[in-house]
C-alpha positions as CSV (number, residue, x, y, z in Angstrom):
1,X,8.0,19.2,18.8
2,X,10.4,19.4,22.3
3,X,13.7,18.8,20.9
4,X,15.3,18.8,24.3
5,X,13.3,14.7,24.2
6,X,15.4,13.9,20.8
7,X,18.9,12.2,22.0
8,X,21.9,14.1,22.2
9,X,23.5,14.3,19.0
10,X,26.3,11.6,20.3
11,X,23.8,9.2,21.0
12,X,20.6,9.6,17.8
13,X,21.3,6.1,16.7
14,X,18.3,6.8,14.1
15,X,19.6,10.5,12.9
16,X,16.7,11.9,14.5
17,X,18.3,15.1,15.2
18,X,18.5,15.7,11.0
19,X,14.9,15.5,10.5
20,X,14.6,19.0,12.1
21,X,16.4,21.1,9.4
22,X,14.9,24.4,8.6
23,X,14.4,25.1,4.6
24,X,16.9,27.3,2.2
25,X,16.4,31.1,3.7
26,X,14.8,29.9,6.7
27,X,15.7,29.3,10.5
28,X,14.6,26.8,12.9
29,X,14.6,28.8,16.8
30,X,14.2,26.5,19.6
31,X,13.0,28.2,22.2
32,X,13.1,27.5,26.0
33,X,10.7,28.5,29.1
34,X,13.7,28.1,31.7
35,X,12.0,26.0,34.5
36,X,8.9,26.8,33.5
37,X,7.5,23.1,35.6
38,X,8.3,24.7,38.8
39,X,7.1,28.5,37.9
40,X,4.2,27.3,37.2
41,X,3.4,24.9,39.7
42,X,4.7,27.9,42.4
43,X,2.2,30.6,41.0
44,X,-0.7,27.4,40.9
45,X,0.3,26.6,45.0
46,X,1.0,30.1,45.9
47,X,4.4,28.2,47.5
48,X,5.9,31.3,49.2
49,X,9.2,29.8,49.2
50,X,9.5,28.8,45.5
51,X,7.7,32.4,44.6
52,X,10.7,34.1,46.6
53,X,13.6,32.1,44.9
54,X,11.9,33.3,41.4
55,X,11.7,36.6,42.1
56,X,15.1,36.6,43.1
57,X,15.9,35.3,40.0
58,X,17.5,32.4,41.6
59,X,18.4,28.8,39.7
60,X,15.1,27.1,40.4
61,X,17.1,23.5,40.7
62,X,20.0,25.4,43.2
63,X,17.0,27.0,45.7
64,X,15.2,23.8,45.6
65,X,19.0,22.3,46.8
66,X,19.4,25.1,49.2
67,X,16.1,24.8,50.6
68,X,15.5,21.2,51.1
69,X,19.2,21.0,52.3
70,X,20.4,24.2,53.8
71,X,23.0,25.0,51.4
72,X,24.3,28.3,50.5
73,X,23.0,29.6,47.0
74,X,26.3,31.3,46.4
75,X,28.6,28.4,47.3
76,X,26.0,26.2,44.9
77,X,25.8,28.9,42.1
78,X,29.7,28.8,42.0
79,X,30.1,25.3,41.8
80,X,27.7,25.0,39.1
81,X,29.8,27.8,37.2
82,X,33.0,25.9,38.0
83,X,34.1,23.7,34.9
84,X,33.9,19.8,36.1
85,X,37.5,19.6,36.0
86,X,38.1,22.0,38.4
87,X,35.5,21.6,41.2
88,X,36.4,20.3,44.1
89,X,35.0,17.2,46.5
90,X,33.1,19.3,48.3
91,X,31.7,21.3,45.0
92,X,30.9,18.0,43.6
93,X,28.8,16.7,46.8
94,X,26.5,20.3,46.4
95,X,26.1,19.5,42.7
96,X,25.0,16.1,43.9
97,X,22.6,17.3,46.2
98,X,21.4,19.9,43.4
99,X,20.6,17.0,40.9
100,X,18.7,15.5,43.5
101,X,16.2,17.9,44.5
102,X,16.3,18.5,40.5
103,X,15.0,14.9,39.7
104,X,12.8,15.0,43.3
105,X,11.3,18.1,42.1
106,X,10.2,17.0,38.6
107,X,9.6,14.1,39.7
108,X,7.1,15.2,42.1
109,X,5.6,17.6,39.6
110,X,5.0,14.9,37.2
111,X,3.3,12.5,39.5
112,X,6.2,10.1,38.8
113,X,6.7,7.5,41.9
114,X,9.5,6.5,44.5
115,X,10.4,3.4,43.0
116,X,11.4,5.3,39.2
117,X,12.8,8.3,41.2
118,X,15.1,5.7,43.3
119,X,16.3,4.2,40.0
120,X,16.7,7.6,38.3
121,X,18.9,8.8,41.5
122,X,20.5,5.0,41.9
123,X,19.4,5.0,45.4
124,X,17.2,3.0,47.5
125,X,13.3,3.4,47.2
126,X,13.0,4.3,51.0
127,X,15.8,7.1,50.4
128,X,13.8,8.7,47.5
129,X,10.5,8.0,49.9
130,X,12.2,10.3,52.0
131,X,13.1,12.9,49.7
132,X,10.0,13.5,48.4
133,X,8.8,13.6,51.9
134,X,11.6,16.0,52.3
135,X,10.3,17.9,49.3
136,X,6.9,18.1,50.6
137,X,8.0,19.5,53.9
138,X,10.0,22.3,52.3
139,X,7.1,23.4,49.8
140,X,3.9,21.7,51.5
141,X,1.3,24.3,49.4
142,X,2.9,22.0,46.2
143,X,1.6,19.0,48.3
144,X,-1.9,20.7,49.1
145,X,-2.3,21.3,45.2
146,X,-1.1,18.4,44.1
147,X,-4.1,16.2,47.0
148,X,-6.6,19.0,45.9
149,X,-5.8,17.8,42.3
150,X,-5.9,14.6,43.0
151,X,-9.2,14.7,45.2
152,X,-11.0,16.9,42.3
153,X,-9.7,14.3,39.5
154,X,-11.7,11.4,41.8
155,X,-14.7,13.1,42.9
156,X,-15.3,15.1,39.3
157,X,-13.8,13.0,36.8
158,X,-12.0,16.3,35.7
159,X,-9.7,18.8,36.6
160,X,-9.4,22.4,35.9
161,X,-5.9,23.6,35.0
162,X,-4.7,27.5,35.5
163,X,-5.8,28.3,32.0
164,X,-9.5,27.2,32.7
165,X,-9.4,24.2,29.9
166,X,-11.4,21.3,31.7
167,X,-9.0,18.2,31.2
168,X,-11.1,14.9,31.8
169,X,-10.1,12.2,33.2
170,X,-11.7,8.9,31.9
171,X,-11.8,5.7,34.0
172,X,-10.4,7.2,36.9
173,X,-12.3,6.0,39.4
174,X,-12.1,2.5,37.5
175,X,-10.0,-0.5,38.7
């Protein structure tokens, strides 16, 4: 199962958090792919941009900020470090921005549209219109895969991820 979908532990009205107990003698490891949505989707485009932040070893979410916005990784990276108590107005306006290109970029990924990004961010639907535009513009080999996807799912009725596994598509075409 993902457990980073079961609610935080302040929050699992239904306990769900205890049905994931490991038995006497045994552990239960949850492991993590950090960022793995965007890795993947960068070595899939061949986005030269999001390839470079990688091998950098760069925060995914902070280049994504410092590329759509033209923000300064080290100045981000810091606030991000800085406990929420202590960052200041201007810290708090990068990690802002960060959690923007975070939800925009995920959003994106997952073929979610403007008007659920806009109430995810709490802005208006013409302002996350732009960011994904603005999203786009700063990675646009995401946008070419993400069409060609699109345009193979319609013509074929299938797609054929990285891993060669044909994933049909049923009723596509269909109104």
């Amino acid at each position: 199962p993902n457990l980073q979908n079961l609610p935080r532990p302040d929050t699992d009205e239904y306990l769900l958090r205890g049905a994931f107990t490991a038995s006497s003698n045994m552990y239960l490891i949850d492991k993590d792919y950090p960022q793995i949505e965007f890795r993947v989707a960068a070595v899939n485009a061949d986005e030269p941009r999001m390839l470079e932040a990688i091998h950098k070893g760069w925060d995914i979410h902070n280049a994504n900020a410092v590329n759509m916005f033209g923000l300064d990784y080290e100045e981000l990276a810091e606030a991000k470090a800085t406990h929420k108590d202590h960052q200041t107005p201007h810290q708090k306006q990068l990690l802002i921005k960060r959690q923007e290109s975070k939800t925009v970029g995920l959003a994106t990924l997952f073929g979610e549209g403007a008007r659920k990004m806009a109430a995810h961010l709490g802005i208006p639907v013409n302002d996350a219109y732009e960011l994904k535009d603005q999203f786009f513009e700063t990675y646009p080999r995401i946008e070419q895969n993400i069409a060609f996807m699109h345009e193979s799912a319609h013509r074929f009725g299938h797609t054929v991820p990285m891993l060669g596994r044909t994933r049909r598509h049923y009723n596509i075409n269909h109104e």
